[in-house]
N, C-alpha and C positions, 0 to 999 in steps of 0.2 A: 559500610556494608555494601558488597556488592550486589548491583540490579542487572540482569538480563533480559531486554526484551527478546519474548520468543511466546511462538503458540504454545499454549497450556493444555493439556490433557483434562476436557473437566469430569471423569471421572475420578481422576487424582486429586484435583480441587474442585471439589464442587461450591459453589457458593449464588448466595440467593438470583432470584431471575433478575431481569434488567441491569444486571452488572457484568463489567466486562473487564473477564482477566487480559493484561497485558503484558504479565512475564512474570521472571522469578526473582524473588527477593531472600537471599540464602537461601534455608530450607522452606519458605513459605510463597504464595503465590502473592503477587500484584496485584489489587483486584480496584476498580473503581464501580462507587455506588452510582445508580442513577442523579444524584449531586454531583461531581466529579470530585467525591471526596473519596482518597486512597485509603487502603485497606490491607492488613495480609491475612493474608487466607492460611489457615492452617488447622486445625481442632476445630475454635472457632473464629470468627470475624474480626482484627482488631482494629480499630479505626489509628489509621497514625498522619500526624502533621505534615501534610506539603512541603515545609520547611524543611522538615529534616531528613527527608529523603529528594530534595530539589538536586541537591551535586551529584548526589549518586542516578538519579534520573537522567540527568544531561548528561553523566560519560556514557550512561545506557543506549540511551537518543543517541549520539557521537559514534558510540560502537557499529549499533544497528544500522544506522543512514550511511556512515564510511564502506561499510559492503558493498551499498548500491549505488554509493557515488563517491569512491574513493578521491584522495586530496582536494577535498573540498565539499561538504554536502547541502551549505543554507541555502544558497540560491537554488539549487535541484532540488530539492524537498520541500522550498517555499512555493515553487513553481508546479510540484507534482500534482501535491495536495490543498493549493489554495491559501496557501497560509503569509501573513506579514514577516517575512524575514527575520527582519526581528523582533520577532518573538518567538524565534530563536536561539537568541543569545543566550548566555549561562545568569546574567542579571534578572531576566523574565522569567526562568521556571523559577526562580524564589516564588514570584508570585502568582504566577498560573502556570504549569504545563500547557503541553498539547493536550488537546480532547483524548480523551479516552480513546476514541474512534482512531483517530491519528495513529495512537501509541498502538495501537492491533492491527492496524494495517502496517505500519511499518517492520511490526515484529514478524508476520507473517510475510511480509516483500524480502527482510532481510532472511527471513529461514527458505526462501529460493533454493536450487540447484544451482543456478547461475544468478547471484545477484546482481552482478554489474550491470548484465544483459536485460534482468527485470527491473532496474532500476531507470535503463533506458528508453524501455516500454514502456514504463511509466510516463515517463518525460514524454516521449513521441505521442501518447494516449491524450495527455492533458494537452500538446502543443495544440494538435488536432481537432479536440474539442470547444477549441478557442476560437478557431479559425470557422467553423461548422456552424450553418446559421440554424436558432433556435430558440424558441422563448425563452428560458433561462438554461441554466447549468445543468437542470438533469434529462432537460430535454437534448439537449446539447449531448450529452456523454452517452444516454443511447442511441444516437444516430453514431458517436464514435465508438460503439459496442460494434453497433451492424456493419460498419466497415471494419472492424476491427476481422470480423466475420468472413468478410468479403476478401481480405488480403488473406487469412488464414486457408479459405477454401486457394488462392490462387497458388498458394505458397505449397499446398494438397497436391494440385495437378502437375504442378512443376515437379514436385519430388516422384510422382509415376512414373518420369520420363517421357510422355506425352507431351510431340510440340503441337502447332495448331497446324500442322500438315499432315499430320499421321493419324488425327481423327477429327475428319470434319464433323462428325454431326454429334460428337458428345463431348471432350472436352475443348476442341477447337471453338464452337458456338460457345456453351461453355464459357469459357476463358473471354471470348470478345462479349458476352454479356456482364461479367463481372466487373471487365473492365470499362464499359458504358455504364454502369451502376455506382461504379465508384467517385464517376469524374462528375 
């Protein structure tokens, strides 16, 4: 059977709260319960074996990640989102997939406009986050939000065509603030 990870429309598949679709399985939707026990969604809820949707998972996982980090995706994907490499391999989804969470964010990184490009924002997100001092991991990732912030707005005033000579006192200031806030 083929699986595609991809964002779900959940008026087309609705299914109960605290579950999370992460793609399509033929005609029926992916669906994981708050257990991380899969499901498809269609009429109504069927509960199916991890086993037997593991191979076709992993070419799903394979498809979707190869978007955003073509010839080659485990080290980028392990590094993205936190994850042991291998477990990764095609041997481990026999026994456990990625999180649910994993498998939704990737499906929605790989239905990007440009995935390669969001795949390396990714990477550059997590590199940053790493380096960014912070009590733990999610302290850490919003302070790489707010710079993320920070370069967006600089990347803003550049595309205006304003350098920092042609307006001192809005985005020249501006720009030398953002750039003291970043470092």
């Amino acid at each position: 059977m083929e699986i595609r990870l991809e964002p779900m429309d959940p008026e087309e598949f609705p299914c109960p709260a605290g579950w999370t679709v992460v793609g399509r399985a033929v005609s029926h939707a992916l669906a994981y319960d708050p257990e991380r026990r899969p499901h498809f969604i269609g009429e109504d809820p069927m509960r199916v074996s991890p086993e037997d949707i593991s191979h076709d998972l992993y070419r799903a996982v394979d498809a979707a990640a190869d978007r955003l980090w073509p010839g080659g995706w485990t080290h980028s994907m392990a590094e993205a989102f936190l994850l042991d490499r291998r477990s990764l391999s095609p041997g481990r989804f026999a026994r456990q997939a990625p999180a649910p969470a994993v498998l939704l964010a990737l499906a929605q990184a790989a239905a990007s406009p440009d995935p390669v490009a969001f795949g390396a924002l990714l990477l550059a997100m997590s590199r940053y986050s790493k380096a960014v001092e912070g009590a733990g991991p999610v302290e850490r990732l919003d302070r790489t939000l707010e710079a993320a912030r920070r370069a967006g707005e600089i990347l803003h005033m550049t595309r205006l065509g304003k350098t920092i000579w042609e307006d001192r006192h809005s985005g020249g200031v501006f720009i030398k603030r953002l750039l003291r806030d970043s470092g």
